[in-house]
N, C-alpha and C positions, 0 to 999 in steps of 0.2 A: 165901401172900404172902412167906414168909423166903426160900423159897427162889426165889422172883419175883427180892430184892434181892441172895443169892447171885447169881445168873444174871446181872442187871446191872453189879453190883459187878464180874465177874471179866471180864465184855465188857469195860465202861472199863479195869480193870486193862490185860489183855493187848492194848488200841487204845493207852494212853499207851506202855505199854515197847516195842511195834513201831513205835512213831515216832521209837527212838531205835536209831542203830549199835550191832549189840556190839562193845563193846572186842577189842583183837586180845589175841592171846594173847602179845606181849611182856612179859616182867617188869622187865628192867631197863634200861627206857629212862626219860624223862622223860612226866610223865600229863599233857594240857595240861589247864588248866581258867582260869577267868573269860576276859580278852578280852586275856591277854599271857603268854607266858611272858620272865622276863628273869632274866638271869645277869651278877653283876657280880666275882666272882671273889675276892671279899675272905676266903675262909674257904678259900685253897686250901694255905695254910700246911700245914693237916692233910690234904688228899689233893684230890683233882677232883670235881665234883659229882658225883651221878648224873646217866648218860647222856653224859656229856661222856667224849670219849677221844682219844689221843693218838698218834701214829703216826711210820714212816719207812716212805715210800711206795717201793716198788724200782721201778716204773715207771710214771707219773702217770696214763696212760691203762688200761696193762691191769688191775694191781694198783690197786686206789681204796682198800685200804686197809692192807696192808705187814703195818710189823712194828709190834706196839703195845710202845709206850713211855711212862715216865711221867715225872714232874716229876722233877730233881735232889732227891735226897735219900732215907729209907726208913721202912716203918712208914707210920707217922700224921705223922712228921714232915719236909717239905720248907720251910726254909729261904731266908730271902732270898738271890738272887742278882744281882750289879750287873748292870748294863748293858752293861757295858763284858767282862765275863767275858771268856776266850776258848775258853773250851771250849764246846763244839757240841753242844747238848742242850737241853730243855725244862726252865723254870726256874718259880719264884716269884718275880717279881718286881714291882718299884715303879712306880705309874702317874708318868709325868712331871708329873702334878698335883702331885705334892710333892716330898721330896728322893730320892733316888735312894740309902735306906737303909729298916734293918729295923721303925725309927718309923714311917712311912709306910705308914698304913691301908690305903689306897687301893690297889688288887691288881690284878695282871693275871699273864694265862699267857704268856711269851714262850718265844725259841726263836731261838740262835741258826745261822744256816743252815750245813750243811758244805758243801766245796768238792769233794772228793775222797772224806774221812770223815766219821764224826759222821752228823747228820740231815741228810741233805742233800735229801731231796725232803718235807717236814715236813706232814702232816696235822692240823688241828683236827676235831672230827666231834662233832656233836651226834644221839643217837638219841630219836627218840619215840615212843610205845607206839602210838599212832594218831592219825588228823586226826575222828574221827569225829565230826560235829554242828558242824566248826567250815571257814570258808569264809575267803576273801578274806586268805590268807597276804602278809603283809610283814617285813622284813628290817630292823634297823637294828642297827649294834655301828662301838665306835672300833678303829680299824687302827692301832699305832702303830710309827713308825720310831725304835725307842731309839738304834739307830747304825748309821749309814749307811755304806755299805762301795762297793769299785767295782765289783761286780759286782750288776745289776737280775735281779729275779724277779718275773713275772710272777703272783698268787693268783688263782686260779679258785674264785666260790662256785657252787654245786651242790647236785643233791637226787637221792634215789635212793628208790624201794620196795624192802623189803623181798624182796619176788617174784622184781625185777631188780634187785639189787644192783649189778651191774657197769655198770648205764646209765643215764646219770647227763645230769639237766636241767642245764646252767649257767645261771642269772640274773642275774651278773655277772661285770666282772675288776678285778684294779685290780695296779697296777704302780710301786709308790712310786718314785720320783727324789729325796729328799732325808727330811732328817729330821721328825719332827713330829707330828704327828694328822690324821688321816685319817677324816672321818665318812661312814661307806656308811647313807644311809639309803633306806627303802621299795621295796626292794628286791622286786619282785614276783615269787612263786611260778608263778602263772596258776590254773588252775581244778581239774588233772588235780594235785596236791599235798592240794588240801583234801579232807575228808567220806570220810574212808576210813576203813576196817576197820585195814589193812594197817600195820605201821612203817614210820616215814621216817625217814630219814637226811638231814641238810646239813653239808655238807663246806667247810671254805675250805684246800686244797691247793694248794703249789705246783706249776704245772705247766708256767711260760714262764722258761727258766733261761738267761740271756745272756753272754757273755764266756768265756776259756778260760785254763788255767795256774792258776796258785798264785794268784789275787787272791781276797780275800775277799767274803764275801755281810754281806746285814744282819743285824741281832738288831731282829725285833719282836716286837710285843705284841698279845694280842686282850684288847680290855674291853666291859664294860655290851653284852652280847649279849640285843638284845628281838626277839623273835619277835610279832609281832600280829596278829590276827586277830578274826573276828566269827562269834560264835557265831548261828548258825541257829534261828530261831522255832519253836516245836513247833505243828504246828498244829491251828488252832481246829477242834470238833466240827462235822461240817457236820450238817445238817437228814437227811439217807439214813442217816448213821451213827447216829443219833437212836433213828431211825425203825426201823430195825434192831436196838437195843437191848429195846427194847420188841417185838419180835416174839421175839426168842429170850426174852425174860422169861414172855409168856403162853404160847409152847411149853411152855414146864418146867412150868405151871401143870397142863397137860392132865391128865399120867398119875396125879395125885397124885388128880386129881376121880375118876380112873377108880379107885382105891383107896380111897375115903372109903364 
């Protein structure tokens, strides 16, 4: 009989853990778990989260992800920078929710674009260790235009496997005209992003660059980046799987009668 309950116990064991992906082998991406991941930027004083990274894209389509760069600043320590800066870099800086100084909780990663030099084709990229058990990807995060300039760029958001790194799904664009906030919401993945093994990548790169000469580009911002989705039901024991159970239990029973 023990070993009857051995013999079932290790059926249900190994029936619950193959009803579940294994993890892929990434280590430093982002692990999703409950029904959101969200990032709001407020802790980026001291460095960028995990998974989160920062770029100058040399060319929007071939290269998807350049040269990596980080926030203004070194160490653990990156600095508030205004708005109005005019150097061409990836900064710490203040949501327009409050004042546009180093009091102001409220955080975002901005960047402002080069024309010639500096960051001129500027990458955000979130990496995630897998989509495994989880489905129905959606998008929401604020865009903001801390200063508006007279040259427009077009952002392409996107998503990549691991696998194919270089090919890359768009799910949206957006092309600010003026200054202010910008809310991208539910932003849909489709079906071929969720329930994988594999890391994913989502990018919001610029990739639609207008106007020519010395005129400048904008300084925005990325805040409150929520990732959502719905985790997958593990499913219930059917009646064959059962029934199955109990036949490999009275098997293992057999040899042990033929030993007594």
């Amino acid at each position: 009989m023990i070993r009857f309950l051995k013999c079932v116990g290790a059926a249900i064991l190994l029936s619950f853990f193959s009803s579940f992906t294994m993890v892929g082998s990434a280590t430093a991406g982002i692990t999703l778990s409950g029904s959101e991941y969200f990032q709001n930027f407020n802790g980026i004083g001291s460095g960028l989260p995990t998974g989160v990274s920062l770029s100058q894209v040399a060319n929007s389509t071939a290269a998807p992800w350049g040269i990596s760069r980080n926030l203004r600043g070194s160490g653990t320590t990156f600095s508030h920078v205004g708005w109005t800066d005019a150097t061409s870099d990836f900064r710490n800086s203040a949501s327009p929710t409050g004042s546009d100084s180093s009091a102001n909780a409220d955080r975002l990663i901005a960047v402002r674009q080069g024309t010639t030099t500096g960051i001129t084709t500027p990458s955000f990229a979130f990496s995630f260790n897998n989509t495994a058990g989880l489905s129905d990807f959606k998008l929401d995060f604020d865009f903001w235009v801390l200063q508006k300039n007279n040259r427009n760029t077009t952002w392409t958001i996107r998503w990549a496997t691991h696998s194919s790194i270089t090919t890359f799904t768009t799910i949206s664009t957006v092309t600010p005209t003026s200054s202010g906030k910008i809310e991208l919401r539910n932003l849909a993945f489709g079906a071929a992003f969720g329930n994988s093994n594999e890391a994913k990548y989502i990018q919001i790169v610029a990739t639609g660059l207008s106007g020519s000469g010395t005129d400048t580009r904008d300084v925005v911002g990325l805040d409150n980046f929520r990732l959502k989705f719905t985790p997958q039901a593990v499913p219930e024991p059917t009646s064959g799987f059962l029934v199955g159970l109990l036949a490999i239990g009275f098997a293992s029973l057999r040899p042990s009668r033929l030993h007594s």
